[in-house]
C-alpha positions as CSV (number, residue, x, y, z in Angstrom):
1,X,18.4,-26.3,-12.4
2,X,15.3,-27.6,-13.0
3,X,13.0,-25.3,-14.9
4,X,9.9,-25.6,-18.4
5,X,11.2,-25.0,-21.2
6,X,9.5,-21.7,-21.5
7,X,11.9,-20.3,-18.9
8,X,14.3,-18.3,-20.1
9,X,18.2,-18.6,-19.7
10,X,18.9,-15.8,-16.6
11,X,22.9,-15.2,-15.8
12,X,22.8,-15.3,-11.8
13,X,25.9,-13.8,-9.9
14,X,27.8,-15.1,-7.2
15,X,26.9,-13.6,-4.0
16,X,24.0,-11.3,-5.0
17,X,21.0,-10.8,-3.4
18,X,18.4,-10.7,-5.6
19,X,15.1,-8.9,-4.6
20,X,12.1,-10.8,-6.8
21,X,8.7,-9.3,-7.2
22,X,6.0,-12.1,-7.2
23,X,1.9,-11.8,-8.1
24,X,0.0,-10.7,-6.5
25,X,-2.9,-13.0,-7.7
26,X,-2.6,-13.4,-11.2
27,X,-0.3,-15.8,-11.8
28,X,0.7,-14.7,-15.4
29,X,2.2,-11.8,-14.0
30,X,4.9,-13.3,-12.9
31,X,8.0,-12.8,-15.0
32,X,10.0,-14.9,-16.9
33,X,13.1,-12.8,-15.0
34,X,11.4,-13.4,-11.8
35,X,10.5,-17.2,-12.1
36,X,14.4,-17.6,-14.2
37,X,16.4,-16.3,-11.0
38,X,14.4,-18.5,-8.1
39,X,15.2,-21.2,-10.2
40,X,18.7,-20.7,-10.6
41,X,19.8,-19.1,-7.0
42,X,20.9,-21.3,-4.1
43,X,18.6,-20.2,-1.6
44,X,14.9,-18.1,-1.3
45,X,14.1,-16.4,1.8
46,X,10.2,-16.0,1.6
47,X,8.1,-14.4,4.4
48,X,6.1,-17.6,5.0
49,X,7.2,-20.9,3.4
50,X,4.3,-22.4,3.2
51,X,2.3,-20.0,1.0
52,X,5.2,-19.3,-1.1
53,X,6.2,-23.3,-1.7
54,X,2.2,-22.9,-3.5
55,X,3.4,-20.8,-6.0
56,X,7.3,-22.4,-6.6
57,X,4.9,-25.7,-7.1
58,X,3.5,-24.4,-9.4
59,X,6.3,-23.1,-11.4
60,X,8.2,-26.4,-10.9
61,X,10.8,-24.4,-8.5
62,X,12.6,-26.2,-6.3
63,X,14.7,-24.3,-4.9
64,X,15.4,-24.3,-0.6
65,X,13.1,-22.2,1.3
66,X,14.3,-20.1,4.3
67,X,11.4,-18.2,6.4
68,X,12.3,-15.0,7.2
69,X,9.4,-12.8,8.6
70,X,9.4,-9.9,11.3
71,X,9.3,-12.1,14.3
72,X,12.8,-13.8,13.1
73,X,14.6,-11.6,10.5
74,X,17.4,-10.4,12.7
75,X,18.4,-13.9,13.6
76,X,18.3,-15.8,10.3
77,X,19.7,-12.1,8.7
78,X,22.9,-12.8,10.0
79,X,23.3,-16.4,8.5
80,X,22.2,-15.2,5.2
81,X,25.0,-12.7,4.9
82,X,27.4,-15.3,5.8
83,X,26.0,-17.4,3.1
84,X,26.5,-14.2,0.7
85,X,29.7,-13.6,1.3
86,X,30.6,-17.0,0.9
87,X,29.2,-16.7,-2.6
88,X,26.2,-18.1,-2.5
89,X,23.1,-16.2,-4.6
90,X,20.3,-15.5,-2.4
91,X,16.3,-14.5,-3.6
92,X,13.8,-12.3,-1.2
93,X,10.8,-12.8,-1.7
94,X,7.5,-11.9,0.1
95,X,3.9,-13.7,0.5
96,X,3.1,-11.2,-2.7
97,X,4.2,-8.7,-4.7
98,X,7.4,-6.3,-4.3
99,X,8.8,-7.0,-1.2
100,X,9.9,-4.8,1.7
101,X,6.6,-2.8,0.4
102,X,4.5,-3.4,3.7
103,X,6.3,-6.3,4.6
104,X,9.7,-7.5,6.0
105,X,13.3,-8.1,5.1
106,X,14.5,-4.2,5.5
107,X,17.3,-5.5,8.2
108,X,18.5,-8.0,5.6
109,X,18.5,-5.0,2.9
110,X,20.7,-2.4,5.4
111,X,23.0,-5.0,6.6
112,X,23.1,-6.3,3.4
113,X,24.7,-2.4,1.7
114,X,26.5,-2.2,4.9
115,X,28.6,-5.0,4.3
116,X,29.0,-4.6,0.5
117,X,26.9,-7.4,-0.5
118,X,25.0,-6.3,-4.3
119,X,21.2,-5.8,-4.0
120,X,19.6,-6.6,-7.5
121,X,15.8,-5.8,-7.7
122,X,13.6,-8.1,-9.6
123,X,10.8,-5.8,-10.5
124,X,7.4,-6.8,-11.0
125,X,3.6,-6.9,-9.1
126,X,3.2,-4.3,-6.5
127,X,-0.6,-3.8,-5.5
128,X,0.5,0.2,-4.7
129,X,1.4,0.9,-8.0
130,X,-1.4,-1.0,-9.5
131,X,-3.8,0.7,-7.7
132,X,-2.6,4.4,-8.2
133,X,-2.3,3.4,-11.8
134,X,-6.9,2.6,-11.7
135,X,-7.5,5.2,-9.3
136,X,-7.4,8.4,-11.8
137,X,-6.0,10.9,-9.2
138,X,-2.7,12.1,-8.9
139,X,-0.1,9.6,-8.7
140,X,2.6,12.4,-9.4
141,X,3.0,12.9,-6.0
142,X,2.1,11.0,-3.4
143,X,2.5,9.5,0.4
144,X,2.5,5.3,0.7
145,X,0.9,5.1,4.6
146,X,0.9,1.0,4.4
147,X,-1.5,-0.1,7.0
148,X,-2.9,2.2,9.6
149,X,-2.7,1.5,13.7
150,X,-5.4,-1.3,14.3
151,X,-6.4,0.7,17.5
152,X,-9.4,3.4,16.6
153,X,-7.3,6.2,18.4
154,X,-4.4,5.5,17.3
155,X,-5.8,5.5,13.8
156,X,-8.2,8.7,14.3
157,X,-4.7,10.2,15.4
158,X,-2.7,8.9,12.4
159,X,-5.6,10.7,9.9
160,X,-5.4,13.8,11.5
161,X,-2.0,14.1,11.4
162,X,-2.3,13.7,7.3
163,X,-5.8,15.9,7.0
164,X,-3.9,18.8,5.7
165,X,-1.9,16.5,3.5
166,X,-1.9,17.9,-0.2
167,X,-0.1,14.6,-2.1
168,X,-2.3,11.5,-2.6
169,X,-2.9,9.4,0.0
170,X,-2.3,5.5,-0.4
171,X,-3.0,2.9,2.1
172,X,-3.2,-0.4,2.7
173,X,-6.5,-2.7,5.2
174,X,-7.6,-5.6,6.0
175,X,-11.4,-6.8,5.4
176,X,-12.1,-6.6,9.0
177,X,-11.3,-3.3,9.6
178,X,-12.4,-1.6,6.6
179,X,-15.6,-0.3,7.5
180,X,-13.8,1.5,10.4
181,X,-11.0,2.7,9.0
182,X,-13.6,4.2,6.2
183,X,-16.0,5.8,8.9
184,X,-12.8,7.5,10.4
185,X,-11.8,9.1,7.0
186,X,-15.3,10.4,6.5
187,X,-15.2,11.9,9.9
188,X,-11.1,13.4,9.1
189,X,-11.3,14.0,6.1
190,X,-15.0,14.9,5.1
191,X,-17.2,12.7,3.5
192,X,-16.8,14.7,0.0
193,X,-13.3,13.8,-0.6
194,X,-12.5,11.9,-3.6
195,X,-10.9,8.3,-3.5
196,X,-10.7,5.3,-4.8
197,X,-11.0,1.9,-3.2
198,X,-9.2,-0.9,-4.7
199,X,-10.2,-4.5,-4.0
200,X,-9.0,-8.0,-4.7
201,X,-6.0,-6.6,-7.1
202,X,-5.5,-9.2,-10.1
203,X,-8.0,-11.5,-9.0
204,X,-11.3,-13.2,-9.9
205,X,-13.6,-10.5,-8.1
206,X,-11.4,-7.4,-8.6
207,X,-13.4,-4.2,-8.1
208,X,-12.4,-0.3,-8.0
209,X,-15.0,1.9,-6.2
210,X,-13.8,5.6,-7.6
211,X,-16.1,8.4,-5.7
212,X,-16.3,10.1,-2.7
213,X,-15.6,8.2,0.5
214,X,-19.6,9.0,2.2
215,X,-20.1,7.3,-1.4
216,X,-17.4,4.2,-1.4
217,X,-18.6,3.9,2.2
218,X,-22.3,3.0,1.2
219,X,-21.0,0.9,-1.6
220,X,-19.5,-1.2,1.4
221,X,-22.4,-1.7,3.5
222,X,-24.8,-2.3,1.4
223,X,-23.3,-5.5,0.8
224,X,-21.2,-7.9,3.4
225,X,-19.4,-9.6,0.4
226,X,-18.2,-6.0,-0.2
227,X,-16.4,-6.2,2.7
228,X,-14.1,-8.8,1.9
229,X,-11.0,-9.5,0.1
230,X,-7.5,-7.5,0.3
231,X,-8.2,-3.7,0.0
232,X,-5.9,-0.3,-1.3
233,X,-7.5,2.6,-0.4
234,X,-6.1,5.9,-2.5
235,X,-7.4,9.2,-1.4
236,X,-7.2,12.7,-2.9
237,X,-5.1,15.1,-1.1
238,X,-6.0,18.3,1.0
239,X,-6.1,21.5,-1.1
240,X,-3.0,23.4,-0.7
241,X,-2.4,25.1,1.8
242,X,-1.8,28.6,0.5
243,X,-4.9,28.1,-1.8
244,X,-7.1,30.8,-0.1
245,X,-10.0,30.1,-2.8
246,X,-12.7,27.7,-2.1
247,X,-14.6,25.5,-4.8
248,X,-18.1,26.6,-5.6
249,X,-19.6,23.6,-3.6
250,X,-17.6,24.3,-0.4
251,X,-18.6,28.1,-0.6
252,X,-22.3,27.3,-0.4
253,X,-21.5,24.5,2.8
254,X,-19.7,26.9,4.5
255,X,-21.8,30.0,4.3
256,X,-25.1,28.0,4.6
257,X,-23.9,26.7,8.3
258,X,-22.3,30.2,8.9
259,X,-25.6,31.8,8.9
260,X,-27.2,29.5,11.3
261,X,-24.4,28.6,13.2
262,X,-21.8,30.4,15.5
263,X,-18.3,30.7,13.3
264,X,-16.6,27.9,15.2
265,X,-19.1,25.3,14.7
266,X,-19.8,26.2,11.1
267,X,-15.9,26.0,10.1
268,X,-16.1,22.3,12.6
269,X,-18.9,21.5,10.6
270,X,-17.7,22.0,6.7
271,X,-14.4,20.6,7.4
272,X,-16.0,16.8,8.4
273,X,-17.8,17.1,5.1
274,X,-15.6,18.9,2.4
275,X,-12.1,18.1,4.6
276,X,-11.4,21.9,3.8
277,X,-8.8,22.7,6.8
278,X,-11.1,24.4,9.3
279,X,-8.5,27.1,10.4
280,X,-8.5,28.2,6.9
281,X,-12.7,28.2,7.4
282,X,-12.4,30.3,10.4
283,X,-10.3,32.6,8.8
284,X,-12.4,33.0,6.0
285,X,-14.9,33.8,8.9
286,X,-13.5,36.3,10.3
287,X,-12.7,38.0,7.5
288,X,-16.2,38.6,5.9
């Protein structure tokens, strides 16, 4: 094993496959665990062996690298778990982070359990937990979506499917879709609902934008540069469902557009900008 002399000394066990957590930009969050067992194991199956061989580099790890990434993870599965029960100690890795959060290797992981093989987590970085940690709403409960469909109806769909949603909402985009996927929560979800937008996690130009999305989405184009960089969106969850009051603000939305506005349109209306569920509106409608 080759390793600094500031890693520590890690027992490893035969035929284990060890799931390590790697940074997710700053290197110094990488554990002395984490960096202890990719030294000492006989094989690391990373999602793409060329980004991860940067950071062994720089570790002095020099431990084999295996790709194993959605397109071939079924294939290469197989000759892992031969490799496993043949007693060989085997690392999973991903380009960054916890792996299997967003990213592949669950087939490994099931056959893996299904054939007895240990599965030892390496904890560490994970960009979902940072970011619930910064964005000062509830992280008691709360839904992980990953990334949402690339294709605008397919995404409009997804949103409205969690509108009435009552946990927090965490998700995961890429720069170049970020403006879109933010106009279609404004429209879903109404442009008064509280998030938190979480860029760049851990690196040089990390930035939290903590308001409402109309808000986070003006923040965003008002600058390009804004625009880039790896993003975590967290978003406040619906009211509850069996909450009949409104808040003060919503009260004064609603009954404004009601008295200019046929019912329907007025509950449409304050439901894109408060995300208030608009049957519960037109209820309240009917009712006065």
């Amino acid at each position: 094993m080759t390793s600094s002399p500031d890693t520590p000394i890690v027992s490893i066990k035969k035929g284990i496959l060890y799931v390590v957590a790697t940074p997710i930009g700053n290197l110094q969050d990488f554990s002395p665990r984490a960096q202890a067992i990719l030294h000492q194991v006989t094989l690391i199956a990373a999602e793409d062996t060329r980004h991860s061989r940067h950071l062994l580099t720089h570790f002095n790890i020099t431990t084999p690298l295996q790709s194993l990434h959605e397109h071939n993870e079924r294939q290469q599965s197989r000759a892992l778990l031969r490799r496993l029960h043949d007693g060989e100690s085997i690392a999973l890795i991903s380009d960054a982070g916890t792996p299997l959060i967003s990213d592949p290797g669950r087939y490994l992981i099931q056959m893996a359990h299904a054939e007895q093989i240990i599965v030892m987590p390496i904890p560490g970085p994970s960009a979902l937990t940072a970011a619930l940690s910064v964005a000062g709403l509830d992280a008691n409960r709360f839904v992980f979506e990953g990334f949402l469909p690339a294709k605008t109806v397919a995404r409009q769909q997804r949103l409205e499917d969690l509108s009435l949603e009552s946990r927090t909402l965490v998700f995961y985009e890429a720069p170049h879709r970020i403006i879109d996927c933010l106009n279609d929560m404004v429209q879903i979800f109404g442009e008064m609902r509280e998030a938190a937008l979480v860029k760049e996690l851990t690196k040089v130009f990390e930035t939290v934008y903590r308001d409402t999305l109309s808000h986070i989405l003006n923040q965003l184009n008002v600058q390009a540069i804004r625009q880039k960089g790896e993003f975590v969106i967290v978003v406040q969850g619906a009211p509850e469902p069996d909450s009949h009051a409104l808040n003060p603000e919503t009260e004064r939305i609603f009954q404004l557009l009601h008295k200019a506005l046929p019912l329907k349109l007025a509950a449409k209306l304050t439901h894109e900008i408060t995300g208030v569920s608009k049957n519960k509106l037109y209820a309240l409608g009917l009712n006065q």
